[in-house]
C-alpha positions as CSV (number, residue, x, y, z in Angstrom):
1,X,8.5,34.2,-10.7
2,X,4.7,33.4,-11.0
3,X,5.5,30.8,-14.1
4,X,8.6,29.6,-12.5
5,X,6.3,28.5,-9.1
6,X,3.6,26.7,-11.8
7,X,6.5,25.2,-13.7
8,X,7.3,23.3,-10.2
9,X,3.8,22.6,-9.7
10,X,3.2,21.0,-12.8
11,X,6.5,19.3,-12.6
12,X,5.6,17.9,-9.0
13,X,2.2,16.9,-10.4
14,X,3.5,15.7,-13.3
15,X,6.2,13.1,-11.3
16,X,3.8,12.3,-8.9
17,X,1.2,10.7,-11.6
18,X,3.9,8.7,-13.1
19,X,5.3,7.4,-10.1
20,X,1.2,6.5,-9.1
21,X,1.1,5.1,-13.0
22,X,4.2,2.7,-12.6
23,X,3.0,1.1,-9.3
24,X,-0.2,0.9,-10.6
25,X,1.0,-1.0,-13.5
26,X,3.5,-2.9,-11.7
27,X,1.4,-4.7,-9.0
28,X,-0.1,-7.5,-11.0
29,X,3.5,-8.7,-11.6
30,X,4.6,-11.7,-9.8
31,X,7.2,-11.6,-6.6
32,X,9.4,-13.0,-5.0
33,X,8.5,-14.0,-1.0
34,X,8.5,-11.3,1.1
35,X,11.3,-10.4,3.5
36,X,10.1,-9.0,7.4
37,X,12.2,-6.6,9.0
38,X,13.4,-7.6,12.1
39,X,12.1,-11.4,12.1
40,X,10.4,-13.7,9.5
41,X,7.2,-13.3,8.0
42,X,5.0,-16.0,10.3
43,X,4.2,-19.1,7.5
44,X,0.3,-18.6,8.1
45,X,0.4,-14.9,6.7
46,X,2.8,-15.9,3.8
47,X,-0.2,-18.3,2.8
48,X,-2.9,-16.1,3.4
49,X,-0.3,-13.4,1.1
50,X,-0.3,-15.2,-1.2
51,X,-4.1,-16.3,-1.6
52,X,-5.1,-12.8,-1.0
53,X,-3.6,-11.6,-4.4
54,X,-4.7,-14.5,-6.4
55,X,-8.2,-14.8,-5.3
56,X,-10.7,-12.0,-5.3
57,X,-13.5,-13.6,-3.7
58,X,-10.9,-14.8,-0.9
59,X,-9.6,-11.0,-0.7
60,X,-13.0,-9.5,-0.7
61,X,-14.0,-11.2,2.3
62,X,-10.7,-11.0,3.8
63,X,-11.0,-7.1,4.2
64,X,-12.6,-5.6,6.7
65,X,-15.4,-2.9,5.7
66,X,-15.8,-0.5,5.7
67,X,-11.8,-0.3,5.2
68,X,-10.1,2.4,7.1
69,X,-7.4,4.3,5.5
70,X,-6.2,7.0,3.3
71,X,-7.1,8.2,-0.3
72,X,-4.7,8.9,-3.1
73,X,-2.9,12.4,-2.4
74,X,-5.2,13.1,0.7
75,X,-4.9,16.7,2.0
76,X,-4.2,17.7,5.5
77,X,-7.6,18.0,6.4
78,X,-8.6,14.5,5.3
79,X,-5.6,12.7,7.0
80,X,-5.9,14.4,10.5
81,X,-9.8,13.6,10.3
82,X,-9.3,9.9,10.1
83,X,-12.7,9.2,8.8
84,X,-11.9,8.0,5.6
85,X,-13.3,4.5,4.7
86,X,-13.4,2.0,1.7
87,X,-16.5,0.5,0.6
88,X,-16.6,-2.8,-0.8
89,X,-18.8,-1.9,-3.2
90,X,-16.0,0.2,-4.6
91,X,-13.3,-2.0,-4.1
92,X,-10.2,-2.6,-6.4
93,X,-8.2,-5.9,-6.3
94,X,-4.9,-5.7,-4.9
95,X,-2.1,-7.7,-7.4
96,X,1.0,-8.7,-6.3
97,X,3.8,-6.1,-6.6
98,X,7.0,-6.7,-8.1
99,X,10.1,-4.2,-8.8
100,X,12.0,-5.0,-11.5
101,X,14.1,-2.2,-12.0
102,X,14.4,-1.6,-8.5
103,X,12.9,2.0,-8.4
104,X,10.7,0.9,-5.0
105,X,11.4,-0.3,-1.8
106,X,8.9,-2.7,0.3
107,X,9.5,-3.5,3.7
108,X,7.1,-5.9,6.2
109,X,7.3,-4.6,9.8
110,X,6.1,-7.4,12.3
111,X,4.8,-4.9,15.1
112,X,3.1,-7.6,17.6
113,X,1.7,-11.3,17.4
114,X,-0.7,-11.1,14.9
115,X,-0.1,-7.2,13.4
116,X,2.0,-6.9,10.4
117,X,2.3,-3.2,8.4
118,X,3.7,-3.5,4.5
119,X,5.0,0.1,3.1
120,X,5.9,0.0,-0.7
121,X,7.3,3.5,-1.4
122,X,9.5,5.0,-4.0
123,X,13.4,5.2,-2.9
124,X,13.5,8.9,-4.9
125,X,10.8,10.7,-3.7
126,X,9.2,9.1,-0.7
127,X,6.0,8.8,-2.6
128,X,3.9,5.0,-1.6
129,X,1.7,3.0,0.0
130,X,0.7,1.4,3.4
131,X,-1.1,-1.5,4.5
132,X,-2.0,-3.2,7.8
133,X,-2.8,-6.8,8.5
134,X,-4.4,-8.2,11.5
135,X,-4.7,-11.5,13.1
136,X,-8.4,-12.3,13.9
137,X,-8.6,-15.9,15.3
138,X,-7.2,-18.2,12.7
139,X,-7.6,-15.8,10.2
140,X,-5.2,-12.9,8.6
141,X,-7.4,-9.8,7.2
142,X,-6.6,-6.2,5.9
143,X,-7.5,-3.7,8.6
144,X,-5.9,-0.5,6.7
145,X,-5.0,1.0,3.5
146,X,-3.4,4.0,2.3
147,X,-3.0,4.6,-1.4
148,X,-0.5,6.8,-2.7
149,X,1.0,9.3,-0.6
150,X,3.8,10.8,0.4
151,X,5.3,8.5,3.1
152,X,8.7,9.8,3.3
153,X,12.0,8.6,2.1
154,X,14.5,6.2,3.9
Protein backbone atom coordinates (compact mmCIF):
# COMPACT_ATOMS: atom_id res chain seq x y z
CA UNK A 1 0.00 0.00 0.00
CA UNK A 2 2.96 2.32 1.23
CA UNK A 3 4.64 2.11 -2.61
CA UNK A 4 1.30 2.29 -4.24
CA UNK A 5 0.59 5.96 -2.16
CA UNK A 6 4.42 7.06 -3.46
CA UNK A 7 3.71 5.72 -6.85
CA UNK A 8 0.74 8.50 -6.88
CA UNK A 9 2.86 10.95 -5.48
CA UNK A 10 5.56 10.76 -7.81
CA UNK A 11 3.03 10.47 -10.61
CA UNK A 12 1.20 13.70 -9.33
CA UNK A 13 4.64 15.33 -9.06
CA UNK A 14 5.76 14.05 -11.98
CA UNK A 15 2.52 15.53 -14.22
CA UNK A 16 2.57 18.60 -12.42
CA UNK A 17 6.34 19.59 -13.61
CA UNK A 18 5.51 18.82 -17.08
CA UNK A 19 2.45 20.60 -17.25
CA UNK A 20 4.72 23.82 -15.42
CA UNK A 21 7.47 22.80 -18.28
CA UNK A 22 5.05 23.15 -21.32
CA UNK A 23 3.64 26.54 -20.24
CA UNK A 24 6.85 27.68 -19.43
CA UNK A 25 8.05 26.88 -22.83
CA UNK A 26 5.08 27.90 -24.57
CA UNK A 27 4.71 31.55 -23.42
CA UNK A 28 7.25 33.19 -25.64
CA UNK A 29 5.06 31.95 -28.67
CA UNK A 30 3.09 34.50 -30.46
CA UNK A 31 -1.01 34.81 -30.11
CA UNK A 32 -3.62 35.48 -31.42
CA UNK A 33 -5.81 38.78 -29.78
CA UNK A 34 -7.36 37.97 -26.84
CA UNK A 35 -11.02 37.17 -26.34
CA UNK A 36 -12.94 38.88 -22.88
CA UNK A 37 -15.54 37.00 -21.44
CA UNK A 38 -18.60 38.74 -21.22
CA UNK A 39 -17.55 41.95 -23.31
CA UNK A 40 -14.54 43.10 -25.38
CA UNK A 41 -11.21 43.55 -24.22
CA UNK A 42 -11.14 47.71 -23.90
CA UNK A 43 -8.52 48.85 -27.09
CA UNK A 44 -6.21 50.71 -24.46
CA UNK A 45 -5.39 47.35 -22.61
CA UNK A 46 -5.04 45.39 -25.90
CA UNK A 47 -2.20 47.98 -26.58
CA UNK A 48 -0.68 48.09 -23.41
CA UNK A 49 -0.99 43.71 -23.95
CA UNK A 50 0.62 43.78 -26.26
CA UNK A 51 3.71 46.25 -25.40
CA UNK A 52 3.88 44.59 -22.07
CA UNK A 53 5.17 41.25 -23.69
CA UNK A 54 7.45 42.75 -26.11
CA UNK A 55 9.21 45.25 -24.07
CA UNK A 56 10.92 44.53 -20.85
CA UNK A 57 11.78 47.89 -19.75
CA UNK A 58 8.04 48.87 -20.54
CA UNK A 59 6.87 45.72 -18.42
CA UNK A 60 9.24 46.36 -15.64
CA UNK A 61 7.88 49.55 -14.90
CA UNK A 62 4.47 48.55 -15.67
CA UNK A 63 4.35 46.18 -12.57
CA UNK A 64 3.74 47.22 -9.45
CA UNK A 65 6.40 46.21 -6.61
CA UNK A 66 6.58 44.74 -4.66
CA UNK A 67 4.11 42.36 -6.80
CA UNK A 68 1.45 40.61 -4.78
CA UNK A 69 0.64 37.18 -5.55
CA UNK A 70 1.27 33.58 -5.26
CA UNK A 71 4.38 31.30 -5.71
CA UNK A 72 4.58 28.11 -7.80
CA UNK A 73 2.79 25.23 -5.83
CA UNK A 74 2.28 27.46 -2.71
CA UNK A 75 1.10 25.47 0.35
CA UNK A 76 -1.92 26.24 2.48
CA UNK A 77 -0.18 28.17 4.84
CA UNK A 78 1.42 30.50 2.22
CA UNK A 79 -1.84 31.23 0.30
CA UNK A 80 -4.14 32.01 3.39
CA UNK A 81 -1.17 34.35 4.68
CA UNK A 82 -1.39 36.60 1.65
CA UNK A 83 1.97 38.02 2.24
CA UNK A 84 3.74 36.84 -0.57
CA UNK A 85 5.43 39.52 -2.86
CA UNK A 86 7.62 39.68 -6.03
CA UNK A 87 10.63 41.73 -6.08
CA UNK A 88 11.74 43.36 -9.03
CA UNK A 89 14.97 42.49 -8.52
CA UNK A 90 13.93 38.99 -9.06
CA UNK A 91 11.65 39.45 -11.77
CA UNK A 92 11.13 37.13 -14.92
CA UNK A 93 9.67 38.49 -18.18
CA UNK A 94 6.33 37.51 -19.02
CA UNK A 95 6.16 36.21 -23.08
CA UNK A 96 3.14 35.96 -24.76
CA UNK A 97 1.35 32.62 -24.46
CA UNK A 98 0.07 30.68 -27.21
CA UNK A 99 -1.68 27.08 -27.31
CA UNK A 100 -1.09 25.29 -30.16
CA UNK A 101 -2.37 21.98 -29.47
CA UNK A 102 -5.04 23.32 -27.50
CA UNK A 103 -4.10 21.49 -24.11
CA UNK A 104 -4.91 25.15 -22.11
CA UNK A 105 -7.54 27.37 -21.81
CA UNK A 106 -7.24 31.36 -21.24
CA UNK A 107 -9.99 33.35 -20.43
CA UNK A 108 -9.95 37.52 -19.75
CA UNK A 109 -12.72 38.40 -17.15
CA UNK A 110 -13.54 42.24 -17.30
CA UNK A 111 -14.58 42.58 -13.48
CA UNK A 112 -15.12 46.63 -13.37
CA UNK A 113 -13.83 49.76 -15.42
CA UNK A 114 -10.37 49.48 -15.30
CA UNK A 115 -9.87 45.73 -13.62
CA UNK A 116 -9.25 42.93 -15.86
CA UNK A 117 -8.19 39.18 -14.36
CA UNK A 118 -6.43 36.62 -17.13
CA UNK A 119 -6.43 32.78 -15.90
CA UNK A 120 -4.41 30.33 -18.28
CA UNK A 121 -4.97 26.93 -16.81
CA UNK A 122 -4.79 23.37 -18.15
CA UNK A 123 -8.35 21.92 -19.37
CA UNK A 124 -7.15 18.26 -17.78
CA UNK A 125 -6.04 18.92 -14.58
CA UNK A 126 -6.95 22.38 -13.40
CA UNK A 127 -3.36 23.27 -12.96
CA UNK A 128 -2.49 27.41 -14.15
CA UNK A 129 -1.98 30.73 -13.67
CA UNK A 130 -3.58 34.08 -12.66
CA UNK A 131 -3.06 37.61 -13.32
CA UNK A 132 -4.69 40.94 -12.49
CA UNK A 133 -4.54 44.18 -14.34
CA UNK A 134 -5.43 47.52 -13.00
CA UNK A 135 -6.30 50.86 -14.50
CA UNK A 136 -4.14 53.63 -12.83
CA UNK A 137 -4.94 56.92 -14.65
CA UNK A 138 -4.15 56.55 -18.26
CA UNK A 139 -2.08 53.70 -17.55
CA UNK A 140 -2.73 49.69 -17.37
CA UNK A 141 -0.27 47.89 -14.84
CA UNK A 142 0.03 44.31 -13.28
CA UNK A 143 -1.30 44.43 -9.73
CA UNK A 144 -1.15 40.38 -9.11
CA UNK A 145 0.36 37.29 -10.07
CA UNK A 146 0.02 33.75 -9.30
CA UNK A 147 2.33 31.20 -10.91
CA UNK A 148 1.34 27.76 -11.21
CA UNK A 149 -1.19 26.41 -9.15
CA UNK A 150 -3.97 24.45 -8.97
CA UNK A 151 -6.86 26.73 -10.06
CA UNK A 152 -9.42 24.29 -10.68
CA UNK A 153 -10.90 22.82 -13.84
CA UNK A 154 -13.91 24.18 -15.91
Amino acid sequence: MMKFLWGLLVGAFLGAIGTMWYVKNNMDQSVAEPIAVDNELPDDFSVFYEAFHKDSIYQINHVLFPLQGLPAYADSITMAEGTYRFEKADWTMHKEFQDADGQFKREFKILGDGFIVEQIRDKQNGIGMQRRFAKRGPEWYLIYYAEINFVGKG
